[in-house]
C-alpha positions as CSV (number, residue, x, y, z in Angstrom):
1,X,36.9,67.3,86.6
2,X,34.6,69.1,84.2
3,X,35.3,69.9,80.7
4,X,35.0,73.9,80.9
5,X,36.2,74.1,76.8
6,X,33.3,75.0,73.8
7,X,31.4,71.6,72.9
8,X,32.3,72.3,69.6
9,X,36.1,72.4,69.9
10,X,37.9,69.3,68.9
11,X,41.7,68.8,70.6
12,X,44.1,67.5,68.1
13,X,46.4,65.1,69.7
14,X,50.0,64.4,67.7
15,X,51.5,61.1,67.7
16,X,53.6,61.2,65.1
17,X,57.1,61.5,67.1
18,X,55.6,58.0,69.5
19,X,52.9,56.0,67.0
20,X,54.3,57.8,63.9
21,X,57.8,56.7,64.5
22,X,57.3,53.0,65.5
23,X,56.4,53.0,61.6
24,X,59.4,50.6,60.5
25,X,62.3,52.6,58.9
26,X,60.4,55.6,60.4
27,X,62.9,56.2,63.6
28,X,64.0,59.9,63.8
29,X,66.9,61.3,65.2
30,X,67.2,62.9,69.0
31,X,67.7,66.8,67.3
32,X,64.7,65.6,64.7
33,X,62.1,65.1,67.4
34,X,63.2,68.1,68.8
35,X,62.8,69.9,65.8
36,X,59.2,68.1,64.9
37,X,57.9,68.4,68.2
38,X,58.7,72.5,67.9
39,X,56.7,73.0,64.6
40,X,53.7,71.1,66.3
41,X,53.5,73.3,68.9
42,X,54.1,76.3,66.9
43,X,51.1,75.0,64.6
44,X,49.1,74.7,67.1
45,X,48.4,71.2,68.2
46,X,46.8,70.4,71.7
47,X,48.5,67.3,72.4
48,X,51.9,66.1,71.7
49,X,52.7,62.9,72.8
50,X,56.4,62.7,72.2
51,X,57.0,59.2,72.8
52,X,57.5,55.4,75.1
53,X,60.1,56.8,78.2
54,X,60.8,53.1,79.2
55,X,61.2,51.7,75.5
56,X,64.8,53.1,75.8
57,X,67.3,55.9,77.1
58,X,66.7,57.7,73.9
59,X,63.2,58.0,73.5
60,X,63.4,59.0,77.7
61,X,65.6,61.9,76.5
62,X,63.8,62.8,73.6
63,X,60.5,62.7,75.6
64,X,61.8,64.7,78.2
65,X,63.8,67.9,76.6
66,X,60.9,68.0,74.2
67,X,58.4,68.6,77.6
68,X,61.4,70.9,78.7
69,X,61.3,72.6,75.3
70,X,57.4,73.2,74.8
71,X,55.7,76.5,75.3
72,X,52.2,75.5,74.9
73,X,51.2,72.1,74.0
74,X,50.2,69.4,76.8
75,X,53.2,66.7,76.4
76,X,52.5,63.1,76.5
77,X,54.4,60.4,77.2
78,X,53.2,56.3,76.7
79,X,53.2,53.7,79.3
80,X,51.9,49.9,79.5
81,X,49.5,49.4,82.4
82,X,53.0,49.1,84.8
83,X,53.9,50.7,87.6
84,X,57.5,51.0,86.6
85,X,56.7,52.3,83.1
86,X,54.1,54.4,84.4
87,X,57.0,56.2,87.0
88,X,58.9,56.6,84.0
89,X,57.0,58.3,82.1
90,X,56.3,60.5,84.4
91,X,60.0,61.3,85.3
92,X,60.1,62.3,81.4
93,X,56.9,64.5,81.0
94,X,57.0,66.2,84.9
95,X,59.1,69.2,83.7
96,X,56.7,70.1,81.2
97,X,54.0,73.0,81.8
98,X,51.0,70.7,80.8
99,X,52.4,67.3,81.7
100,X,49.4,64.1,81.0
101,X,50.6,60.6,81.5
102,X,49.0,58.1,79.1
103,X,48.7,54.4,80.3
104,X,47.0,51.8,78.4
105,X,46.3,47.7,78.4
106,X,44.6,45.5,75.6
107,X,41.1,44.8,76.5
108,X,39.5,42.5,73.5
109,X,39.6,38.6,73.7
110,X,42.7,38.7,71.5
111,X,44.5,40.8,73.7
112,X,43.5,39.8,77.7
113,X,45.2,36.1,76.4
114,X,48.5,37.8,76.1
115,X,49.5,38.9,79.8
116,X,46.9,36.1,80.8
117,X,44.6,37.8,82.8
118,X,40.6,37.3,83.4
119,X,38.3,40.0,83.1
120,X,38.1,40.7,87.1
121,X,42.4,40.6,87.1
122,X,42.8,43.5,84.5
123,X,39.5,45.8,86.0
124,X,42.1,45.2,89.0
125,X,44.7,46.5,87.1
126,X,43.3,49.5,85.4
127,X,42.2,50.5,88.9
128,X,45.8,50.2,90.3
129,X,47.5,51.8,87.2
130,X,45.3,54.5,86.7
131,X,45.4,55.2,89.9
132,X,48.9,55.3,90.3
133,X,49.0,57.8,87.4
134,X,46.8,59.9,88.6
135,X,48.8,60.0,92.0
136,X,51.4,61.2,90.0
137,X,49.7,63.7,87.6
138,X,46.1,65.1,87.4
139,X,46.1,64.8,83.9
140,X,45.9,61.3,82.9
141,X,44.6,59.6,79.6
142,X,43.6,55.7,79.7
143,X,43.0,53.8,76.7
144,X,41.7,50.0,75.9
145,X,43.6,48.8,73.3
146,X,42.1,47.2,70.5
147,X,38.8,48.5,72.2
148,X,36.6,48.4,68.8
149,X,37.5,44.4,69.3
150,X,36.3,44.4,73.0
151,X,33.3,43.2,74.1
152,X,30.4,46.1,74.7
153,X,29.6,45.3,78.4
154,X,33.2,44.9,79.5
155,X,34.5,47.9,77.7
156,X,31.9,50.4,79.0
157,X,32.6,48.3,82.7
158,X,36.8,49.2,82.7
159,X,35.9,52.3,81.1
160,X,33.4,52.7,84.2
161,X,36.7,51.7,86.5
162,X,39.5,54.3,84.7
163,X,37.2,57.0,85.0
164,X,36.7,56.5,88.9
165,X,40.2,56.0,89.3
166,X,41.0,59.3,87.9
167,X,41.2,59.4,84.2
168,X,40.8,62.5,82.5
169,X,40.8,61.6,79.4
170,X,39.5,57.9,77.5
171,X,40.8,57.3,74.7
172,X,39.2,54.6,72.0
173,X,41.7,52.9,69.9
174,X,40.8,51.3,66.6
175,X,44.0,49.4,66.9
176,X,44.1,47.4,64.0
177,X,41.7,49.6,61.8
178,X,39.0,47.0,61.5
179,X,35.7,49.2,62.0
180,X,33.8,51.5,59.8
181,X,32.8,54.7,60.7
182,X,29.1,54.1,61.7
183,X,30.5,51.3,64.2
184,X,32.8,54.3,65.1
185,X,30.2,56.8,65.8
186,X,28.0,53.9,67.7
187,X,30.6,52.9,70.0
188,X,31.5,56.5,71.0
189,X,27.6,57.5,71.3
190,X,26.7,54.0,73.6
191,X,29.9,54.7,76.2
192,X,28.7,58.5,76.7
193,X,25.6,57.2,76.9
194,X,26.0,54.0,79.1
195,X,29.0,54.8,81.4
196,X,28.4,57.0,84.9
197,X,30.6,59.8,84.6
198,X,30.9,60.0,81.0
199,X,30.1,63.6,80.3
200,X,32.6,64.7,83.0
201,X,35.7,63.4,80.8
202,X,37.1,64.1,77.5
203,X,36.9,60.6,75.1
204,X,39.0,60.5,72.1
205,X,39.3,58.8,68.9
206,X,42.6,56.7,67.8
207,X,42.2,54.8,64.6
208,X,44.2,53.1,61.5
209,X,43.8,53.1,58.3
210,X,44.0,49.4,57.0
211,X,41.1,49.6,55.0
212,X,41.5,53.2,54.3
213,X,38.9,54.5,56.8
214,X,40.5,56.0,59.3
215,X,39.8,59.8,58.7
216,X,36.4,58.8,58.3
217,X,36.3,56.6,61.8
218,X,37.6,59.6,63.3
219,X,35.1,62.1,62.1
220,X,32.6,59.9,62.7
221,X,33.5,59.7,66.3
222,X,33.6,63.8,66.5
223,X,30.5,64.1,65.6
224,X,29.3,61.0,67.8
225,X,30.7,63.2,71.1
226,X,34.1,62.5,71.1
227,X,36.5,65.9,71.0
228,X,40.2,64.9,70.7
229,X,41.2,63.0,67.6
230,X,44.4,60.9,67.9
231,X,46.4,61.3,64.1
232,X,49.8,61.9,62.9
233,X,51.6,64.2,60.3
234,X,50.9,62.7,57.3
235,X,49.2,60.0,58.6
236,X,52.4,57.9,59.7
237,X,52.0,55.1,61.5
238,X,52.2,51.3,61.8
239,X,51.3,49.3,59.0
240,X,48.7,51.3,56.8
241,X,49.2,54.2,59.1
242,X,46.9,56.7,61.6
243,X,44.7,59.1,60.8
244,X,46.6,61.9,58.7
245,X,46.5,65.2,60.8
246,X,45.8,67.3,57.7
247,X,43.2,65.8,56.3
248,X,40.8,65.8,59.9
249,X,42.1,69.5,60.1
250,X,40.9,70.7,57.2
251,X,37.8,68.6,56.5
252,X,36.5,70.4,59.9
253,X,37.5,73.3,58.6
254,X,36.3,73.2,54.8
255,X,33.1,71.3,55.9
256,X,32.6,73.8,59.0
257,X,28.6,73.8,57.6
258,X,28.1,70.0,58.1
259,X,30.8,69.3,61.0
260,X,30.2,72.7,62.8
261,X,33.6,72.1,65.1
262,X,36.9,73.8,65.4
263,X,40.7,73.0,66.3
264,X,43.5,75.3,67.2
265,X,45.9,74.6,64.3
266,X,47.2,77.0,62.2
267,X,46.5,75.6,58.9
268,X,49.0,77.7,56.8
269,X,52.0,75.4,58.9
270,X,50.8,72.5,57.2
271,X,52.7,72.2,53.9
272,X,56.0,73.1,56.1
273,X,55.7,70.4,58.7
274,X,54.4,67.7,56.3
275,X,57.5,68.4,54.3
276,X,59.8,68.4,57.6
277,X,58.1,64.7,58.9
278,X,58.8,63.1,55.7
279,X,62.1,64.3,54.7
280,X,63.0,62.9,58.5
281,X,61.2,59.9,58.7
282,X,62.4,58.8,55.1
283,X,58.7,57.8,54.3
284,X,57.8,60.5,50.7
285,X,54.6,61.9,50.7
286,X,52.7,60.1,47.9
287,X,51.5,62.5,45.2
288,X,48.1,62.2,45.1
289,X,47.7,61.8,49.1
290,X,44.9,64.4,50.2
291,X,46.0,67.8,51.2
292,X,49.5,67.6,51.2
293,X,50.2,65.6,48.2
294,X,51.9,67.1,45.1
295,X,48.9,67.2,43.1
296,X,46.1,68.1,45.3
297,X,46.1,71.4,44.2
298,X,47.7,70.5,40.2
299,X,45.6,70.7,37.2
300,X,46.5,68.7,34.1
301,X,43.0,68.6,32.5
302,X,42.2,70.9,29.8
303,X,38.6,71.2,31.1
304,X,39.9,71.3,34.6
305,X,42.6,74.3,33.7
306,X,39.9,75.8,31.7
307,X,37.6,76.4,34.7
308,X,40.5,77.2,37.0
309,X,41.5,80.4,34.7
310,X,37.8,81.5,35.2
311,X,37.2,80.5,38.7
312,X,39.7,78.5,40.6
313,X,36.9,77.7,43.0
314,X,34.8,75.3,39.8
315,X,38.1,72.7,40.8
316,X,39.7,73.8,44.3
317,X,37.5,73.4,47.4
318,X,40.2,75.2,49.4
319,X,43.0,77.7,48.1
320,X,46.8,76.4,48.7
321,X,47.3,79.6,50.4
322,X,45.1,77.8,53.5
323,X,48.0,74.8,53.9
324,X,51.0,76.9,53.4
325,X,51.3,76.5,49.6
326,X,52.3,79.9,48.0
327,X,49.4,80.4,45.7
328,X,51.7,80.8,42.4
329,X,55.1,78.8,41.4
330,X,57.3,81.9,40.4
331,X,60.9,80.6,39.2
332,X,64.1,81.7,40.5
333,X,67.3,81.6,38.8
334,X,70.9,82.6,38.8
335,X,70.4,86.3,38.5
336,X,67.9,85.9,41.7
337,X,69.8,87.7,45.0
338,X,69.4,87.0,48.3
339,X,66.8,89.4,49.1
340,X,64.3,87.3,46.7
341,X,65.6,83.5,48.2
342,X,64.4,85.0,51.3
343,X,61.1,86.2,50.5
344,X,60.6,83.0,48.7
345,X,62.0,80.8,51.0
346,X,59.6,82.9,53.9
347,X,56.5,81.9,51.4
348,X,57.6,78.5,51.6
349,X,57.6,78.1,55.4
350,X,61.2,78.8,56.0
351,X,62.2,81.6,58.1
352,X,66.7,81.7,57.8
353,X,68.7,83.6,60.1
354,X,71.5,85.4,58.3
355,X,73.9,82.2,58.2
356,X,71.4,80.0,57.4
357,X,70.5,82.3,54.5
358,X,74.2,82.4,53.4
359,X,75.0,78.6,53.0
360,X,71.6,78.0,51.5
361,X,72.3,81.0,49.0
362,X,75.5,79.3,48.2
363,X,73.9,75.9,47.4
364,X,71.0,77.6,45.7
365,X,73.5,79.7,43.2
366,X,75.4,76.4,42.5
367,X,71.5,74.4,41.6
368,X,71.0,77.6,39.6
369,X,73.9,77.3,37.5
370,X,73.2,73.5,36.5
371,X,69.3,74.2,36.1
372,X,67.8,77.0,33.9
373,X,65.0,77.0,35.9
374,X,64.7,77.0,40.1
375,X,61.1,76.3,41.2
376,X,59.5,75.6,44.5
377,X,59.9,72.4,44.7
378,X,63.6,72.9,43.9
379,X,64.0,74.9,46.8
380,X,62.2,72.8,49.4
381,X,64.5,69.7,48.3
382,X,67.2,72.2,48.7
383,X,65.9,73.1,52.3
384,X,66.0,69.4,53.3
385,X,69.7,68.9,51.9
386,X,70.7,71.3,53.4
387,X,69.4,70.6,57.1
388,X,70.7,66.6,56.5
389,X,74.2,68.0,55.6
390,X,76.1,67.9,58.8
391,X,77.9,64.3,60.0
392,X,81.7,63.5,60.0
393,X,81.4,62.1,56.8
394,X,80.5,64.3,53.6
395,X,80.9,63.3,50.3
396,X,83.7,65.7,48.6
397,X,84.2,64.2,45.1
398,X,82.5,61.6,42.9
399,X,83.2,60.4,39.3
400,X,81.9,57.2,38.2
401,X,82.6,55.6,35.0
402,X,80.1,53.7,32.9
403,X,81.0,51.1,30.4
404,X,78.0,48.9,28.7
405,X,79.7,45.6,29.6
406,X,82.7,46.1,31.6
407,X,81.6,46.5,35.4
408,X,81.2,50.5,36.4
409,X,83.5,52.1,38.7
410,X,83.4,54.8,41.6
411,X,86.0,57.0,41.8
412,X,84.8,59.0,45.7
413,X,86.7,61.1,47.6
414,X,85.0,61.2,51.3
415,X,85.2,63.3,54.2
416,X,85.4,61.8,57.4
417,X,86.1,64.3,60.2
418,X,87.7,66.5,58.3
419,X,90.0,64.3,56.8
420,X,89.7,63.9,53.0
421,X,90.0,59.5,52.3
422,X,90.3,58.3,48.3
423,X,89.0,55.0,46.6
424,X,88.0,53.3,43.6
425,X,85.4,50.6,43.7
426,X,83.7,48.6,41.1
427,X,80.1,47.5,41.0
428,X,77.0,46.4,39.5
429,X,76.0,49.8,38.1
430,X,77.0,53.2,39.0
431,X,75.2,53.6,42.1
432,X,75.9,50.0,43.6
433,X,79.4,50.9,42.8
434,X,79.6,54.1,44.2
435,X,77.9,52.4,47.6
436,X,80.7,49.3,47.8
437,X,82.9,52.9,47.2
438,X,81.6,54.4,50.3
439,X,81.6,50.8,52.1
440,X,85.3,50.3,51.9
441,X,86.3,53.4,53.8
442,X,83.2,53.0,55.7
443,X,83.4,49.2,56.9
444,X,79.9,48.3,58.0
445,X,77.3,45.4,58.1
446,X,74.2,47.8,57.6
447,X,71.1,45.9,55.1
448,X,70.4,48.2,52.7
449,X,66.7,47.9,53.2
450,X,65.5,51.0,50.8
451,X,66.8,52.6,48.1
452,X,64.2,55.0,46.3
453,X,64.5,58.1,43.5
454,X,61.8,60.7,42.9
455,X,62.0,63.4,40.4
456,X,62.0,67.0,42.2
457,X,60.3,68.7,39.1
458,X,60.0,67.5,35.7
459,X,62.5,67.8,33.0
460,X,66.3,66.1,32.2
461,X,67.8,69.0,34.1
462,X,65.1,68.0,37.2
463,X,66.8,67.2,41.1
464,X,66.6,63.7,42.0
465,X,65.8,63.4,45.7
466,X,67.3,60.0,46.6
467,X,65.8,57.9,50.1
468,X,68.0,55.4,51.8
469,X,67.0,53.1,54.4
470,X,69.4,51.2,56.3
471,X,69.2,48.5,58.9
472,X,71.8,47.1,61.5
473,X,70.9,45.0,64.4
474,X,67.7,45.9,64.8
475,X,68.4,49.8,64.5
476,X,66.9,51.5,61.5
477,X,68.2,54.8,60.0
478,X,67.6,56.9,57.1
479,X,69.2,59.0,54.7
480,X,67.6,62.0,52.2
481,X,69.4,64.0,49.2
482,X,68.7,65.8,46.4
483,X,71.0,67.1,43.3
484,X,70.4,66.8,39.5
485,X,73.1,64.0,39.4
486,X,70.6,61.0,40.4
487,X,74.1,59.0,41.3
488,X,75.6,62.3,43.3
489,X,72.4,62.5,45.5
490,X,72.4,58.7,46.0
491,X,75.7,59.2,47.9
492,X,75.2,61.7,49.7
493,X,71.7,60.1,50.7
494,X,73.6,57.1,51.4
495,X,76.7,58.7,53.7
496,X,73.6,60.6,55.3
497,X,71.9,57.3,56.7
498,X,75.7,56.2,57.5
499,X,76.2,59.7,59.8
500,X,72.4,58.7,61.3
501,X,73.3,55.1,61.9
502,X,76.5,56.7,63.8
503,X,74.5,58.7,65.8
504,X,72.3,55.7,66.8
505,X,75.3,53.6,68.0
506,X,76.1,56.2,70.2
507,X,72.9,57.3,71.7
508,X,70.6,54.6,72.2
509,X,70.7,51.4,74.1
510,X,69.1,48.0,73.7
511,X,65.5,48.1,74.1
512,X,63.5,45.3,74.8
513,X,60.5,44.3,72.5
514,X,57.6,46.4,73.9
515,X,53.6,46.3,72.6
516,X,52.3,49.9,72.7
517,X,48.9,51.3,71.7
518,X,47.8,51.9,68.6
């Protein structure tokens, strides 16, 4: 099967709803991967691999309406080197356009001692999986976990074996983000140059960033000859996390002279969707992260503003406008009418149907009245309120009292399926009481595992948006607000994770422990 695509175009492959999400405290909602998995193909992305079909009857739904769903991207699904995972993968992805099954085993030392196989017993099995996935589907993508690890002569001998048996695709996972990225650009170079059949496939790049390399591993590898670069919104992912999406996708495209190669993402959706993944995934994007991060595109310096007022290009290698940012942070306030929230909200990445526009105006009049001042960043917490607002429980009323010895107390009225429920709790504090307030007429046995506050904008008058993680029996949900009481948005984050965690008891099933490829 011959490549027939430009040499110098590089296929982004998403992982972010399959690696991304096996981030702990990371795990999405069904409607949330729906939703994710829609902005990747409308920004573009080659590859979405929307998640592990056997790990449980959720992700088997989730992968399969998302390949229902999809208009243009190919849609992925994960399987261990199994028959039975393999068939159900491929009972999840067949109903999209552009299925690919993608099958994997561990090939270093490390990982052949954990099924216990020799090196002859897993060639065997590559040959029988692969095979059996490319029975199934002629798009088929093998990779050898923890392949950086792998001995040189064995990995280019199964890669040898995964071609023959039909792989379209061979993918090279830096599993555990141990390589650098002139080992990265070696390996890829010796297997094109070493394996039969080599220039007839597509290889591909997967690392992690434990030492903070893996955008540069990944690079590496593009310009060593591979063209599809595994990442994630972000950069989510296990541990340290993958390689970020937006920062491969625009140092191709702001380094075009030196890494002549192109992708087909529309880099104005980038702000939008990076916004979108965290507010889901509960994981904030940290301010000074490249591309998407709060200040990569702020100026503090006087030397720095200086030359910005002159020439924004003596500080800026790339204008905000390219990632979705609106170029200037005009300020809305109370007078502002709808007409204006929607053209601003539009320049922000958020296009409302007439409802939609309606309940955001409301909630954007009521932040208006309790802020002088409405700025960008306002409304994009408002935007993420607002589309973590439904559950059957919503918080209705709070009022906590503070004393400076005496313990505080909650006073919460609480929603729950229409039905207004009253209590007064006591606690360590006003938000640990307002929590034991929501607990009583909430009984649950949920760990709070995170509780974090970030400050919107600056100012007293600034929005809190408040992150709550929550973990029951191995399940893991989270919750998002925002408000300019810190304690009012900490409930409403909390009840939030409490409507999620519902949602999980009801959807998803035991799953056993599975490994997967990273």
């Amino acid at each position: 099967m011959t490549d027939q695509r430009p040499r110098n175009r590089v296929l982004i492959f998403d992982t972010t709803l399959r690696d991304g999400e096996q981030s702990p405290g990371a795990t999405m909602t069904h409607d949330e991967k729906l939703e994710i998995a829609e902005l990747l193909d409308e920004m573009g992305v080659d590859i979405i691999e929307a998640g592990f079909p056997i790990a449980s009857e959720g992700d088997f739904e989730a992968v399969s309406d998302i390949a229902r769903q999809t208009k243009n991207a190919v849609i992925c699904g994960l399987a261990r080197a199994q028959f039975k995972d393999i068939d159900r993968c491929w009972e999840a992805v067949r109903h999209a356009k552009r299925p690919r099954i993608h099958t994997f085993i561990g090939t270093s030392p490390l990982h052949r001692a954990i099924p216990n196989l020799t090196m002859d017993e897993m060639a065997e099995r590559i040959h029988e999986t692969v095979s059996h996935a490319r029975n199934l589907c002629d798009n088929v993508q093998w990779s050898p976990m923890d392949a950086t690890r792998t001995e040189h002569d064995y990995l280019c001998r199964v890669v040898e074996i995964a071609i023959k048996a039909g792989a379209t695709t061979i993918n090279i996972p830096d599993t555990v983000g141990y390589t650098a990225p002139s080992e990265s650009a070696d390996l890829i170079r010796m297997l094109l140059e070493r394996v039969p059949g080599a220039d007839e496939i597509v290889f591909a790049t997967h690392c992690h960033n434990d030492l903070g390399m893996a955008t540069a591993n990944a690079l590496a590898a593009v310009e060593a000859g591979a063209r599809q670069i595994e990442c994630t919104i972000n950069g989510l992912g296990e541990r340290a996390g993958n390689t970020a999406l937006e920062e491969v996708v625009m140092a191709l495209k702001v380094r075009h002279d030196i890494m002549p190669f192109t992708t087909g993402v529309d880099t104005t959706k980038i702000m939008n969707i990076s916004r979108r993944v965290a507010a889901v995934s509960g994981f904030p994007v940290q301010y000074n992260k490249a591309i998407v991060g709060k200040n990569a595109f702020a100026h503090e310096s006087g030397i720095h503003q200086d030359g910005m007022l002159k020439n924004a290009q003596t500080f800026e290698i790339m204008r905000p406008e390219d990632v979705g940012l609106s170029a200037s942070n005009l300020v809305m306030g109370k007078h502002s009418g709808r007409a204006a929230l929607r053209d601003k909200l539009r320049q922000l990445g958020y296009e409302l149907a007439d409802n939609q526009l309606n309940d955001v105006f409301v909630r954007f009049k009521a932040l208006a009245d309790r802020k002088k001042e409405v700025y960008d960043d306002d409304l994009v917490a408002l935007m993420t309120d607002s589309t973590s607002a439904e559950g059957q429980m919503q918080v209705k009323f709070l009022r906590v009292i503070c004393g400076t010895e005496a313990p505080q107390s909650a006073d919460l009225i609480l929603t729950v399926n229409g039905v207004d429920h009253q209590v007064t709790a006591q606690g360590d504090g006003p938000v640990d009481a307002t929590f034991n307030a929501v607990k009583k007429l909430f009984p649950h046995s949920a760990r709070l595992a995170l509780y974090q506050v970030h400050a919107v904008t600056e100012g007293t008058d600034a929005q809190a948006t408040v992150s709550v993680r929550l973990e029951e029996g191995g399940k893991i949900v989270t919750g998002q607000s925002s408000d300019t009481d810190t304690v009012v948005a900490s409930a409403k984050a909390y009840v939030n994770a409490l409507n999620n965690l519902v949602v999980r008891r009801e959807k998803t099933k035991p799953a056993e422990e599975l490994k997967s490829v990273s």
